[in-house]
C-alpha atoms as an extended CHARMM CRD file, in Angstrom:
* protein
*
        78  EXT
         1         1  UNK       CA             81.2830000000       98.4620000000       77.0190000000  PROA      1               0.0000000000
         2         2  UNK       CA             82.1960000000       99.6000000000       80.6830000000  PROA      2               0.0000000000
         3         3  UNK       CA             84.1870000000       97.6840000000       83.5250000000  PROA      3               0.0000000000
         4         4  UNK       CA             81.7780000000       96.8650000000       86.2060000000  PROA      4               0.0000000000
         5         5  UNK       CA             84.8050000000       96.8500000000       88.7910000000  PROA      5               0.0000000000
         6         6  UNK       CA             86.1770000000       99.5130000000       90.3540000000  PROA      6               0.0000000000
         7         7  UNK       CA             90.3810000000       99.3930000000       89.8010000000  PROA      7               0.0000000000
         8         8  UNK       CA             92.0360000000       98.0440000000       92.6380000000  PROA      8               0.0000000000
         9         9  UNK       CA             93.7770000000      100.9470000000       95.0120000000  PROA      9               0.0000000000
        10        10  UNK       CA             96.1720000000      100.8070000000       97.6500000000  PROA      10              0.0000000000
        11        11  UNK       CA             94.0510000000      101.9660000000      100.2110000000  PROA      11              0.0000000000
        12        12  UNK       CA             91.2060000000       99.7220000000       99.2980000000  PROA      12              0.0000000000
        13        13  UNK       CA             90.4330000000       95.9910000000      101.3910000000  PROA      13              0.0000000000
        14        14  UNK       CA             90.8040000000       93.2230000000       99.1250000000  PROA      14              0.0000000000
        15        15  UNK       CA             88.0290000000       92.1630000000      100.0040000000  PROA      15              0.0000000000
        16        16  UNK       CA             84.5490000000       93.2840000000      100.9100000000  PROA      16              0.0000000000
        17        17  UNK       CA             84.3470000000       93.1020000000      105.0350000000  PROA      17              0.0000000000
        18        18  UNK       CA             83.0700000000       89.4930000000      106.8300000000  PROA      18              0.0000000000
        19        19  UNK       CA             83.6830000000       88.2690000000      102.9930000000  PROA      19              0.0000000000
        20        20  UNK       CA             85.2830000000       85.2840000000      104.9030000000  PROA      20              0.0000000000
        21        21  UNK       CA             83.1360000000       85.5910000000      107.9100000000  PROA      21              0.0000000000
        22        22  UNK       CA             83.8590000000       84.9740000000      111.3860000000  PROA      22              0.0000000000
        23        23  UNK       CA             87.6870000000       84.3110000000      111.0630000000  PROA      23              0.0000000000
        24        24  UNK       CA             90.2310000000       85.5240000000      114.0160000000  PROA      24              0.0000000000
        25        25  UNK       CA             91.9540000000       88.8780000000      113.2420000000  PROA      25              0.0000000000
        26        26  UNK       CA             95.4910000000       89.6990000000      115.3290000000  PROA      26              0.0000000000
        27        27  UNK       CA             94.3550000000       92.3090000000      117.8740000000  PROA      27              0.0000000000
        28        28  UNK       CA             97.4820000000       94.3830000000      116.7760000000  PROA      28              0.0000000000
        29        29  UNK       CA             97.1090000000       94.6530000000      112.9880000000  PROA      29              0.0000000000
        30        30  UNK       CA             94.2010000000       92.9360000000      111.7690000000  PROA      30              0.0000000000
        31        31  UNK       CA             95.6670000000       90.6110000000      109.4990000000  PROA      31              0.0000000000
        32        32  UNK       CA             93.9540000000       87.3490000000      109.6760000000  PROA      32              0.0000000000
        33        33  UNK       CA             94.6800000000       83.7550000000      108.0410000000  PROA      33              0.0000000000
        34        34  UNK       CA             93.6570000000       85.0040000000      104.3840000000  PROA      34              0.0000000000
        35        35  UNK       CA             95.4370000000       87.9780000000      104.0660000000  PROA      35              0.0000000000
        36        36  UNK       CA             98.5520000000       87.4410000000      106.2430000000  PROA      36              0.0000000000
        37        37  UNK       CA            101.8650000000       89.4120000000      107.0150000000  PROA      37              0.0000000000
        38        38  UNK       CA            104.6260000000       89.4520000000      105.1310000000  PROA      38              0.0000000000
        39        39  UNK       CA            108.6150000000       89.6760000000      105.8120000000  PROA      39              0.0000000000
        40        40  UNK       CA            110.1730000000       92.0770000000      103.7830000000  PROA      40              0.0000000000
        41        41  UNK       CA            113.5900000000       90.8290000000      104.9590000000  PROA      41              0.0000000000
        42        42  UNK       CA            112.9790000000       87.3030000000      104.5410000000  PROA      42              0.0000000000
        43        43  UNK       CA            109.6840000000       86.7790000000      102.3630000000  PROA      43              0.0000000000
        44        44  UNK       CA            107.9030000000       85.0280000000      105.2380000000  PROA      44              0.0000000000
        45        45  UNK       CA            104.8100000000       85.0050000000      106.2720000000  PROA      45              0.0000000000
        46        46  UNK       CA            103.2300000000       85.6780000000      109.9500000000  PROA      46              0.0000000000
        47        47  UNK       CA            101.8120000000       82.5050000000      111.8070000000  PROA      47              0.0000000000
        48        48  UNK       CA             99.7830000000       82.7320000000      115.1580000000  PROA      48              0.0000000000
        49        49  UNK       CA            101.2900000000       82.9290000000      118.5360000000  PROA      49              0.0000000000
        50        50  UNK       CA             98.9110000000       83.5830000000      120.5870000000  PROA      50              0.0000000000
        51        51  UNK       CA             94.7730000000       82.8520000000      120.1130000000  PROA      51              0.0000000000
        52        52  UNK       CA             94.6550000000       86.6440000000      118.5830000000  PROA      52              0.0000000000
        53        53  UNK       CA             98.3790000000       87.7060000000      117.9470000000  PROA      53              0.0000000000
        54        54  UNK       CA            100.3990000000       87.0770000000      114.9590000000  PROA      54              0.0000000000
        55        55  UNK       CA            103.8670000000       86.3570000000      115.0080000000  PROA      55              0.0000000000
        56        56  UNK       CA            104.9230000000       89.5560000000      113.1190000000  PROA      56              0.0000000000
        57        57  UNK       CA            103.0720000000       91.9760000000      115.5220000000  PROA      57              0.0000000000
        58        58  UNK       CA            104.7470000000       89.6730000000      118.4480000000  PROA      58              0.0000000000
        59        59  UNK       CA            108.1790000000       90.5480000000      117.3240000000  PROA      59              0.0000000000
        60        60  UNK       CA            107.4930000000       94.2370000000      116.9900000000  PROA      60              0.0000000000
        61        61  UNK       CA            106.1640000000       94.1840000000      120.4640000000  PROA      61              0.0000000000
        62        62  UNK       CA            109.0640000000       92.4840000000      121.8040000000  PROA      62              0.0000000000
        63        63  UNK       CA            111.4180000000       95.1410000000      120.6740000000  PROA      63              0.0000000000
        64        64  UNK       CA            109.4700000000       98.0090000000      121.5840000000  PROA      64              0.0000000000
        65        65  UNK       CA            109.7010000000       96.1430000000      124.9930000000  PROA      65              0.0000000000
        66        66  UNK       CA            113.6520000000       95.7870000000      124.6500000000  PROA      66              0.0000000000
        67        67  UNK       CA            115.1760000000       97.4850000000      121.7840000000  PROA      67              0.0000000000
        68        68  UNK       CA            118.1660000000       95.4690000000      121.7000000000  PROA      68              0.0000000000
        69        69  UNK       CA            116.2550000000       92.7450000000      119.8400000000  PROA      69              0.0000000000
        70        70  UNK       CA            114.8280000000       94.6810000000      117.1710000000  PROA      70              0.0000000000
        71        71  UNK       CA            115.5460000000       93.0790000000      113.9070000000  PROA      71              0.0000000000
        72        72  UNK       CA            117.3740000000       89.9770000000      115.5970000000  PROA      72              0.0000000000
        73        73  UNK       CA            117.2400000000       87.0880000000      113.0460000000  PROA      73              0.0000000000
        74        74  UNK       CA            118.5790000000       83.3620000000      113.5520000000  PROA      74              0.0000000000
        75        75  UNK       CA            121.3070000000       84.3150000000      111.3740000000  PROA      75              0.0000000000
        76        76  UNK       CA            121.8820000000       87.9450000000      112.5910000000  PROA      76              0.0000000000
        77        77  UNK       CA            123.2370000000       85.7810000000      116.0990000000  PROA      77              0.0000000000
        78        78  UNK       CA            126.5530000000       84.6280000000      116.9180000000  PROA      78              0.0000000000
């Protein structure tokens, strides 16, 4: 007997596209309410701050704008 699914790999979507249908993507990464960034540093995930802009793309933004706030956490202030 044979597997009818291919193995899962890295470069692969996890799902087929418009599986979910019309759902709104972040113009920066394309990550979208079902498959949603993730924190390394803190485990969290991205939430929407703008109509097509997800909070993790926002922040990356932001310090490419001013450098001095790259990686600045609540806890990293003093």
């Amino acid at each position: 007997m044979t597997d009818s699914h291919a193995p899962f790999t890295a470069d692969a979507p996890p799902y087929p596209p418009d599986f979910f249908g019309d759902v709104t993507r972040c113009r920066a990464c394309g990550c979208h309410d079902f498959d949603v960034c993730v924190d390394e540093k803190t485990g969290m995930v991205c939430w929407w701050v703008e109509e097509d802009l997800c909070s993790a793309c926002a922040a990356g933004m932001a310090a490419a704008a001013d450098p001095a706030m790259a990686g600045l956490h609540a806890e990293d202030a003093e």
